[in-house]
Every structure is written in structure tokens, then in C-alpha cells.
C-alpha positions in Angstrom: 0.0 0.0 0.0 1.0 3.1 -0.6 0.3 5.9 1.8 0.5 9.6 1.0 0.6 12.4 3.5 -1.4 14.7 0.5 -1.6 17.9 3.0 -1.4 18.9 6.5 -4.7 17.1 7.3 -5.2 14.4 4.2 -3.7 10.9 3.8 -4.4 8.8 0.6 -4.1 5.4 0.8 -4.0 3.2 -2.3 -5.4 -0.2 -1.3 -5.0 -3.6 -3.0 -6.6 -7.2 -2.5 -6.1 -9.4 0.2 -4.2 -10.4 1.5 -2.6 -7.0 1.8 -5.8 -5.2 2.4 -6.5 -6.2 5.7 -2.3 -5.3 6.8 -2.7 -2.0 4.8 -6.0 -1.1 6.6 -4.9 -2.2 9.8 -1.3 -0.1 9.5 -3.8 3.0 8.7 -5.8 2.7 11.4 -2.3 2.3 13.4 -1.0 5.6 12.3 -4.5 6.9 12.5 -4.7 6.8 16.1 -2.0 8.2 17.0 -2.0 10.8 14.4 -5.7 11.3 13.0 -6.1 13.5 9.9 -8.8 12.6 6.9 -8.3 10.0 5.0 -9.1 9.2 0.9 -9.1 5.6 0.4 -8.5 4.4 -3.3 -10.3 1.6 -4.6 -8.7 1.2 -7.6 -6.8 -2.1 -7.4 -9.3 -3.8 -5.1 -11.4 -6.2 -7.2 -13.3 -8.0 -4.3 -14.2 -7.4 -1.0 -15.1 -10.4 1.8 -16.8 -9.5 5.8 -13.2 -8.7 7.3 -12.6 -6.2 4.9 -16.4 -4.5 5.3 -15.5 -5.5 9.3 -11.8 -3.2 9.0 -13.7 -0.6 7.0 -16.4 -0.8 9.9 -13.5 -0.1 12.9 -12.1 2.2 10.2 -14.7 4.4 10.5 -15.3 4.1 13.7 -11.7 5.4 14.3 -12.4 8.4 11.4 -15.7 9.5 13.8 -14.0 9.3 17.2 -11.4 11.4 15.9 -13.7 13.8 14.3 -11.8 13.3 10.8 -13.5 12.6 7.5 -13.0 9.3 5.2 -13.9 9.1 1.4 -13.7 6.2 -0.5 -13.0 6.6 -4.6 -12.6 4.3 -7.8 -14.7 1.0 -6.5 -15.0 -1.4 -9.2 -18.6 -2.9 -10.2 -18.4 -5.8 -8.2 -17.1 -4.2 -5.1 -19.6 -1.8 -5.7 -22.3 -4.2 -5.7 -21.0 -5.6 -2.4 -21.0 -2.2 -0.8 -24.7 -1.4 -2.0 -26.3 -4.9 -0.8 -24.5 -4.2 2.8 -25.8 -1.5 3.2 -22.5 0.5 3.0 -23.6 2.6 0.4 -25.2 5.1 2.7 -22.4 5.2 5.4 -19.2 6.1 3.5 -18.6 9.0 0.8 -18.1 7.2 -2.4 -16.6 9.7 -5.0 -15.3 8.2 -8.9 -11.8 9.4 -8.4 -9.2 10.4 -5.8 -8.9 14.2 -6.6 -12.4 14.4 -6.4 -12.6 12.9 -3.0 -9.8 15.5 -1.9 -12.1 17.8 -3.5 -15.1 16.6 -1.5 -13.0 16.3 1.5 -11.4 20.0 1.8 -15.2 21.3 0.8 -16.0 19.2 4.1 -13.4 20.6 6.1 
């Protein structure tokens, strides 16, 4: 994963499948706690999701409303997406089609 310290107060995180997924989310929330700033997660190389990745996005967010900080998600794939929508996770997260429009979104929310 790579994560990018965009500004001050952003982090973008370019996620991929699992394995790596889970470590990458759990590294975020990691630096996350001790350092909480808002965070753009990009979708673009995840092509599935299972219920511990919805379950880490879950204590992601979590994390992201304790703090008070804001989390988009940007570039989900069709069959991600179609996971998100029949959890239910379509109405919790920000979903935005790419990663400068979820910065966008995210210094607008700011």
C-alpha cells in the first residue's frame, strides 16, 4: 500500500486485494490513532471485498468519527460496488469516482 501524506490534514491510501488489504487497513488505522487526519481511500486495485474487509472498513470508520476526521472512498469497481450497495454500506461512506475528487469533497468538508 502506498500511503501519502497529500496535505497537512489528508492521507491517501491506495489499497489492493487481500491479503494485503486487511495489513494495509490495519497499518492505517495504526498511524490513524495516533495521528488522525482525513483519510481518501483508493479503490482502484481492489477487485473484491469479503466480511473482514467490510469488518476493518467498519473499525475504520469508527476510528475516522471518534477522531472527528473525514474518510472518502473513490474508484470501487462494479463488483465491489455491488457488495458495498447490498451491505448497506452505500449510505455510510462517501463514495466519489476518483481520488482528486474525494480531496475535493474532503477540503469542501473541512
Amino acid at each position: 500500500m502506498v500511503i501519502q501524506d497529500w496535505s497537512d490534514d489528508i492521507i491517501v491510501a491506495d489499497l489492493a486485494d487481500d491479503p494485503q488489504f486487511t495489513d494495509e487497513i490495519v497499518a492505517l488505522m495504526d498511524r490513524l490513532e495516533s495521528d488522525p487526519k482525513n483519510v481518501v481511500l483508493n479503490f482502484g486495485a481492489v477487485g473484491f471485498v469479503n466480511s473482514s474487509n467490510i469488518a476493518k472498513l467498519l473499525r475504520l470508520r469508527k476510528i475516522m468519527i471518534a477522531s472527528g476526521c473525514k474518510l472518502a472512498i473513490c474508484d470501487v469497481n462494479t463488483q465491489v460496488w455491488g457488495v458495498l450497495l447490498v451491505t448497506g454500506l452505500d449510505k455510510i461512506f462517501t463514495y466519489t469516482n476518483d481520488v482528486m475528487t474525494a480531496l475535493a469533497t474532503l477540503q469542501l468538508e473541512s
